[in-house]
KEVEXMI-358745 format. One record per residue: residue number from 1; residue in one letter; x, y, z of N, C-alpha, C in turn. Coordinates in steps of 0.1 Angstrom, whole numbers, plus 5000, padded with zeros to 4 digits. Example, Ala and Ser with C-alpha at 12.3 -4.5 7.8 and 13.67 -1.06 7.14 Angstrom:
<recs>
REC     i   aa    n_x    n_y    n_z   ca_x   ca_y   ca_z    c_x    c_y    c_z
REC     1    A   5132   4943   5078   5123   4955   5078   5132   4967   5078
REC     2    S   5128   4978   5071   5137   4989   5071   5129   5000   5079
</recs>
This chain:
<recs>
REC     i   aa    n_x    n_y    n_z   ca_x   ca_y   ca_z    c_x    c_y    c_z
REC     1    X   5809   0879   8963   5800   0877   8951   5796   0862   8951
REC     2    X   5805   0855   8950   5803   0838   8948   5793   0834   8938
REC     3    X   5795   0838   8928   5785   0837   8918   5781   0826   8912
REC     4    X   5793   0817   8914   5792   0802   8911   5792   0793   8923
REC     5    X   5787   0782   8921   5783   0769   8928   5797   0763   8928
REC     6    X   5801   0761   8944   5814   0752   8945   5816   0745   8954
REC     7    X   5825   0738   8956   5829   0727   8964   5834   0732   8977
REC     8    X   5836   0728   8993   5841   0730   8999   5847   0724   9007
REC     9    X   5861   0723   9013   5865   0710   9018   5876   0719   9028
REC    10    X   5882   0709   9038   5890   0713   9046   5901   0707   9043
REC    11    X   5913   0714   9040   5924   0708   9034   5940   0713   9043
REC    12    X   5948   0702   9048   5958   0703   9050   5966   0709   9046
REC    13    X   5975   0718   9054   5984   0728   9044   5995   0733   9050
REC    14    X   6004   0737   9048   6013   0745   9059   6010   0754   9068
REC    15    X   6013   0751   9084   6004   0764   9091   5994   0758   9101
REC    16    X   5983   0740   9094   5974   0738   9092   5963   0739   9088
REC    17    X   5950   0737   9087   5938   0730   9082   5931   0742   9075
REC    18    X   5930   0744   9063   5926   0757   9058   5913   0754   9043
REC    19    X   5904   0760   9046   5895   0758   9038   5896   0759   9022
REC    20    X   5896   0751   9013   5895   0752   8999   5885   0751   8991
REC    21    X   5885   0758   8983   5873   0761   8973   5873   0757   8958
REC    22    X   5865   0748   8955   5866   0749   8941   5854   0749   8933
REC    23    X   5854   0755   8916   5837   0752   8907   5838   0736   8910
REC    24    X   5822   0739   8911   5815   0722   8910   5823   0720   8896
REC    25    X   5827   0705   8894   5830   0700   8879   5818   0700   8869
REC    26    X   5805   0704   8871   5796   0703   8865   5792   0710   8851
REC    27    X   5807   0726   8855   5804   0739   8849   5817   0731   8834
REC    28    X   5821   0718   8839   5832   0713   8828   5820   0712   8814
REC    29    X   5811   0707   8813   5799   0702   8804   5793   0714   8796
REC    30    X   5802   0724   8805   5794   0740   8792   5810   0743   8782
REC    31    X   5818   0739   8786   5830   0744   8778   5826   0739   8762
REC    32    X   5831   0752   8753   5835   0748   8739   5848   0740   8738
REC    33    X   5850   0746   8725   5866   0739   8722   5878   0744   8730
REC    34    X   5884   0739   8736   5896   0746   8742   5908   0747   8730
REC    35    X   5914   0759   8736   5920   0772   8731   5936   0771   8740
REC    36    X   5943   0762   8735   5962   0763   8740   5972   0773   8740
REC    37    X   5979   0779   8749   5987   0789   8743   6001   0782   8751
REC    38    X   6012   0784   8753   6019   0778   8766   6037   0787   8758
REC    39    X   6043   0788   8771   6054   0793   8765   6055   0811   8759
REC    40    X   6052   0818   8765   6048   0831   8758   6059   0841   8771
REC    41    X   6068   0842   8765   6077   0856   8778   6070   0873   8773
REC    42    X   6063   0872   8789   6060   0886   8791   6069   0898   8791
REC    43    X   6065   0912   8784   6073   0923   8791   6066   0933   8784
REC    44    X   6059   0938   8791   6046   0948   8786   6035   0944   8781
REC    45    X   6026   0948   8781   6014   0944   8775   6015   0938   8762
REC    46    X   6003   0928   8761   5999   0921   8746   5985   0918   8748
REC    47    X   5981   0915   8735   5962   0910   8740   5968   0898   8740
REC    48    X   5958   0889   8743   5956   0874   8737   5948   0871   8725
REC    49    X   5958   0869   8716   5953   0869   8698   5949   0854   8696
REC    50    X   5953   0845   8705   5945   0833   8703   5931   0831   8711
REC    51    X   5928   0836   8719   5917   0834   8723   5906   0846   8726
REC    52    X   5898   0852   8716   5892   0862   8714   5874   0858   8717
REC    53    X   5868   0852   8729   5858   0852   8731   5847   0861   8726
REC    54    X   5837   0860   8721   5827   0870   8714   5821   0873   8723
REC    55    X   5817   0869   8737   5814   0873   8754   5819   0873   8762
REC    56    X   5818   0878   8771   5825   0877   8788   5820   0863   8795
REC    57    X   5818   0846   8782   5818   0841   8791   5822   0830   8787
REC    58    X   5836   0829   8798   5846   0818   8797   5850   0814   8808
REC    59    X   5861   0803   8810   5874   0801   8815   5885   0795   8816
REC    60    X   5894   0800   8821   5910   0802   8819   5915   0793   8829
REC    61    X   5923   0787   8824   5935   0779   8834   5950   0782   8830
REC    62    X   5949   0790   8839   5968   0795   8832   5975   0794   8845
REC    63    X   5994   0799   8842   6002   0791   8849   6010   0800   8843
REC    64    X   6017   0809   8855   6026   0817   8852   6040   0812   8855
REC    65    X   6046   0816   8849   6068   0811   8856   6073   0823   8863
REC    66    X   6072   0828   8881   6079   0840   8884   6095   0838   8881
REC    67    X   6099   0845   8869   6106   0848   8864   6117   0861   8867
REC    68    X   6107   0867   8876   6118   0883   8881   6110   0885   8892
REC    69    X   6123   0890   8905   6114   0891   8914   6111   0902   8920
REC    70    X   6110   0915   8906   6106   0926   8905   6095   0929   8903
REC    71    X   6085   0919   8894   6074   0920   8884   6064   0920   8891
REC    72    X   6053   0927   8881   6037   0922   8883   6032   0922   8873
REC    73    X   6027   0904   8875   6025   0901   8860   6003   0895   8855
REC    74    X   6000   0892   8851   5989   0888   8845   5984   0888   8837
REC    75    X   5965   0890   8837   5956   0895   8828   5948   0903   8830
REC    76    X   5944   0914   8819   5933   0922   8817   5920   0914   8814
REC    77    X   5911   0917   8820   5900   0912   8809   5886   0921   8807
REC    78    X   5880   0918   8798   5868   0924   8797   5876   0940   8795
REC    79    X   5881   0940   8783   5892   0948   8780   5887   0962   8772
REC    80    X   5889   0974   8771   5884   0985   8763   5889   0992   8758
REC    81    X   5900   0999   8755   5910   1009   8756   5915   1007   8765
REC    82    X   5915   1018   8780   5920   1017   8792   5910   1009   8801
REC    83    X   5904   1008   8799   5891   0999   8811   5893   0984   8808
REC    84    X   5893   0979   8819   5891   0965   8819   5895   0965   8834
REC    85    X   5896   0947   8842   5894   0944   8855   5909   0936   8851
REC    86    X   5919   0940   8861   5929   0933   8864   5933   0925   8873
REC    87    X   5938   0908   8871   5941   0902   8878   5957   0900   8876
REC    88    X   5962   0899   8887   5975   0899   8885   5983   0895   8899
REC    89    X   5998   0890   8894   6006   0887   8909   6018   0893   8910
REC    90    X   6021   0899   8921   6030   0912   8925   6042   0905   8932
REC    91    X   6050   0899   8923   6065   0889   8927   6069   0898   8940
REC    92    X   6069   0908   8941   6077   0918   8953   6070   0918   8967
REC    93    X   6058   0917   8968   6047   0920   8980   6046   0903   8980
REC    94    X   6041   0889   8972   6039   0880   8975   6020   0880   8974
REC    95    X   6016   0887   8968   5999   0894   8967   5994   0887   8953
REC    96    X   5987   0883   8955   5974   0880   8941   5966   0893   8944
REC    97    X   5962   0901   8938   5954   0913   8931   5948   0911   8922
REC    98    X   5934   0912   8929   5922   0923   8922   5921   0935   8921
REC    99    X   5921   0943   8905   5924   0954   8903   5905   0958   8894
REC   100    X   5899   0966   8900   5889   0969   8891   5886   0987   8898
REC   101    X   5896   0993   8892   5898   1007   8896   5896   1010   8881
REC   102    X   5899   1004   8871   5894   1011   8857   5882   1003   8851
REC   103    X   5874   1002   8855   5863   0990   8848   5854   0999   8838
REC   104    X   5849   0995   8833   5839   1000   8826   5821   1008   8835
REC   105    X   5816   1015   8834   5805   1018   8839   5804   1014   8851
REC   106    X   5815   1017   8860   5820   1020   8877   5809   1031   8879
REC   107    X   5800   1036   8874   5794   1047   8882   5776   1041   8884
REC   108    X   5775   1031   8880   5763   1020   8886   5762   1020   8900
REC   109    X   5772   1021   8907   5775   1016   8919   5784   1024   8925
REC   110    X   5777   1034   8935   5790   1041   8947   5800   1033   8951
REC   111    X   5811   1039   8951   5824   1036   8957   5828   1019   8951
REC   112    X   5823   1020   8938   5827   1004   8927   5840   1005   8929
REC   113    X   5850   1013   8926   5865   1009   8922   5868   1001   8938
REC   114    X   5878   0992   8933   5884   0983   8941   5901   0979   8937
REC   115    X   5907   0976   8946   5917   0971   8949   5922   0956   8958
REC   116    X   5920   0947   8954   5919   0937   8968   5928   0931   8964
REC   117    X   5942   0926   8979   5952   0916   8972   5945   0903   8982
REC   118    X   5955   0894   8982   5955   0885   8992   5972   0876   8992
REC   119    X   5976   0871   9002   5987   0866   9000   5988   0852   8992
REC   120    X   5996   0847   8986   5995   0842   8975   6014   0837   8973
REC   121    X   6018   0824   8979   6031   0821   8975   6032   0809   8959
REC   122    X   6045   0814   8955   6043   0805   8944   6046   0793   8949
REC   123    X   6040   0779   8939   6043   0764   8944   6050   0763   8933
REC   124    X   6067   0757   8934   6078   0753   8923   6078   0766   8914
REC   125    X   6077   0774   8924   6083   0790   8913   6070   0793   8900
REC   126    X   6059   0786   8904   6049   0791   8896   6036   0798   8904
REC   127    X   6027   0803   8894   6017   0804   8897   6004   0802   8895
REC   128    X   5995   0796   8897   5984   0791   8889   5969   0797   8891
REC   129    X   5963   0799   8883   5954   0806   8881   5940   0797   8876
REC   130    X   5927   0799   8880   5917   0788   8873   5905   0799   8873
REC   131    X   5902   0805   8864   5891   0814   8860   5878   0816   8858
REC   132    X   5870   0822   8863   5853   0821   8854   5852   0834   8846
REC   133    X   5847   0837   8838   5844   0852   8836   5830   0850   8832
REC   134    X   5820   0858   8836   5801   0858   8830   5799   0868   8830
REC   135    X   5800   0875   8819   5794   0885   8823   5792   0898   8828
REC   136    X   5793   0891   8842   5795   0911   8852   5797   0899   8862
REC   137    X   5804   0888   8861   5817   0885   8876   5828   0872   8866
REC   138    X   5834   0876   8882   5850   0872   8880   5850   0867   8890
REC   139    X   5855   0849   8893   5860   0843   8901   5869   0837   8898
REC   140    X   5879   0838   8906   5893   0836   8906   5899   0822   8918
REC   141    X   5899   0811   8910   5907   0800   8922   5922   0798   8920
REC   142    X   5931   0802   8928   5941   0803   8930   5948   0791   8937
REC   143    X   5960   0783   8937   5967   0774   8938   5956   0764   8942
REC   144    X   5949   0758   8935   5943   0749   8933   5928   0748   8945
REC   145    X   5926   0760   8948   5914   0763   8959   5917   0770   8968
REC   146    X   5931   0769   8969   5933   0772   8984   5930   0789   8987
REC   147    X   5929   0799   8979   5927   0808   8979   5912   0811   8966
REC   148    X   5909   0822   8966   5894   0825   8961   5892   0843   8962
REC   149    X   5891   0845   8951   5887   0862   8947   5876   0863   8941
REC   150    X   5864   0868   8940   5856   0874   8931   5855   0885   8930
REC   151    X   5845   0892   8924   5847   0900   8917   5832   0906   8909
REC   152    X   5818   0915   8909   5812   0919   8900   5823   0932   8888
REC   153    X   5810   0929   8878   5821   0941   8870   5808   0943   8861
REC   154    X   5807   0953   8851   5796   0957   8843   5800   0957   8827
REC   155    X   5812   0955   8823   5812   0958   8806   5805   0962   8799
REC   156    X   5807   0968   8790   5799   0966   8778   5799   0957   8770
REC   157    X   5786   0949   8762   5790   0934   8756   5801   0933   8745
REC   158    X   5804   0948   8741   5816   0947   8733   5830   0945   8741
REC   159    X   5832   0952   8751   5840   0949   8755   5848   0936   8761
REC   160    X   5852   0928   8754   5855   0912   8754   5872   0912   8753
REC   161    X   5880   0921   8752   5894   0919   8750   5900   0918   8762
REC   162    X   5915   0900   8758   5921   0894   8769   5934   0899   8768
REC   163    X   5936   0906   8775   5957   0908   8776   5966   0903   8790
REC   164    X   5976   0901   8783   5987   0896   8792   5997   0908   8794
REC   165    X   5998   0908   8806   6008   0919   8809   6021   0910   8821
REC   166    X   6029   0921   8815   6042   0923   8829   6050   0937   8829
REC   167    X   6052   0941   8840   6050   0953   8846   6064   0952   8857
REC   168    X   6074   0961   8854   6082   0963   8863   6092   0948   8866
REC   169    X   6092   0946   8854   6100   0934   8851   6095   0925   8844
REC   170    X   6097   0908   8841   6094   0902   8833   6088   0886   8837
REC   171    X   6080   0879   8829   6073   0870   8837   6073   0857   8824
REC   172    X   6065   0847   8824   6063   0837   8816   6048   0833   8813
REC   173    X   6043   0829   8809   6035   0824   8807   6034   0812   8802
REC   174    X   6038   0803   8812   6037   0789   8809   6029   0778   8799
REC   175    X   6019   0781   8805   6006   0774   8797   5995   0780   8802
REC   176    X   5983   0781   8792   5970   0784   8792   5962   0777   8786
REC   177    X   5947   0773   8793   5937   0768   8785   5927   0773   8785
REC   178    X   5920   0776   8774   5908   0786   8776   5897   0781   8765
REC   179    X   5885   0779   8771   5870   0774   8766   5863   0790   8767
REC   180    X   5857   0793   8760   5841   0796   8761   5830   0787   8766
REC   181    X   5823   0798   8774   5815   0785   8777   5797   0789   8776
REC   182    X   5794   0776   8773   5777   0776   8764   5768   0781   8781
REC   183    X   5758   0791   8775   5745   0791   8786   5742   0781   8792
REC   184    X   5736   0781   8803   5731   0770   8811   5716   0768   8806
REC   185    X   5711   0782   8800   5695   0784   8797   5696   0776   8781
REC   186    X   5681   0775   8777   5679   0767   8769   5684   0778   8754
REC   187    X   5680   0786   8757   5682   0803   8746   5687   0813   8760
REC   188    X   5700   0821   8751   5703   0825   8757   5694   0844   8755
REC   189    X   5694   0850   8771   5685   0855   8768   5694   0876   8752
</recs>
């Protein structure tokens, strides 16, 4: 998808020289007010009752504590009942997951549902997460660029609900920061 404009650089790492990715800082100057949560122990689903966006368009900087190394833990977003796009990390496999097998109006598009992991270790027993949501995508920067997931999706404009889950054990949620963020256009359309 790569829906947003980003940086790219070649960065040292274990293994060797591996490409990293990050939003231009430019997309910093659309944020509203930022939205704190930090400290929250997972174990089954919850929404996020502090940060209730009125669109699909934000983002998230959160920071998980793998806490059990049974779990799979994250967020729902662009949330409905059962529909929404999950991102999440699978303490057992070592996988960051994209989950969009229940999305909303998957039938726009032959063979839409998706599944995608990628390998993904935690740094100091955490995990970090840096988000866009617009709309109809999702990009996802993972330990600080070094990894990268997108994502189209379709919602409906109602459907704007954030939850935190853990699944097959238990997780943390460290800290979170989350802006809404203003149109680039002058009126939005």
């Amino acid at each position: 998808v790569l829906a947003l404009p980003r940086e790219i650089e070649l960065r040292t790492m274990p293994g060797g020289l591996r490409i990293a990715q990050r939003p231009i800082p430019a997309f910093e100057t659309l944020r509203g007010d930022m939205v704190e949560v930090a400290n929250v122990d997972l174990d089954g689903v919850s929404p996020l009752t502090e940060f209730t966006p009125p669109r699909n368009t934000y983002e998230l900087d959160v920071e998980f504590a793998v806490t059990d190394p049974a779990a799979r833990f994250g967020l729902r977003l662009a949330t409905s009942g059962r529909n929404g796009i999950t991102l999440g990390y699978d303490a057992r496999t070592g996988n960051l997951f994209l989950d969009r097998t229940r999305p909303e109006n998957a039938s726009v598009v032959p063979d839409f549902a998706k599944y995608v992991t990628a390998p993904l270790l935690p740094v100091d027993g955490r995990i970090r997460l840096h988000l866009y949501v617009d709309q109809s995508s999702v990009e996802v920067f993972a330990d600080d660029g070094a990894l990268a997931l997108s994502a189209v999706m379709f919602p409906s404009a109602t459907s704007t609900g954030i939850e935190l889950f853990a699944e097959g054990g238990t997780a943390q949620l460290t800290h979170l920061q989350a802006w809404e963020l203003a149109s680039i256009w002058e009126t939005t359309p």
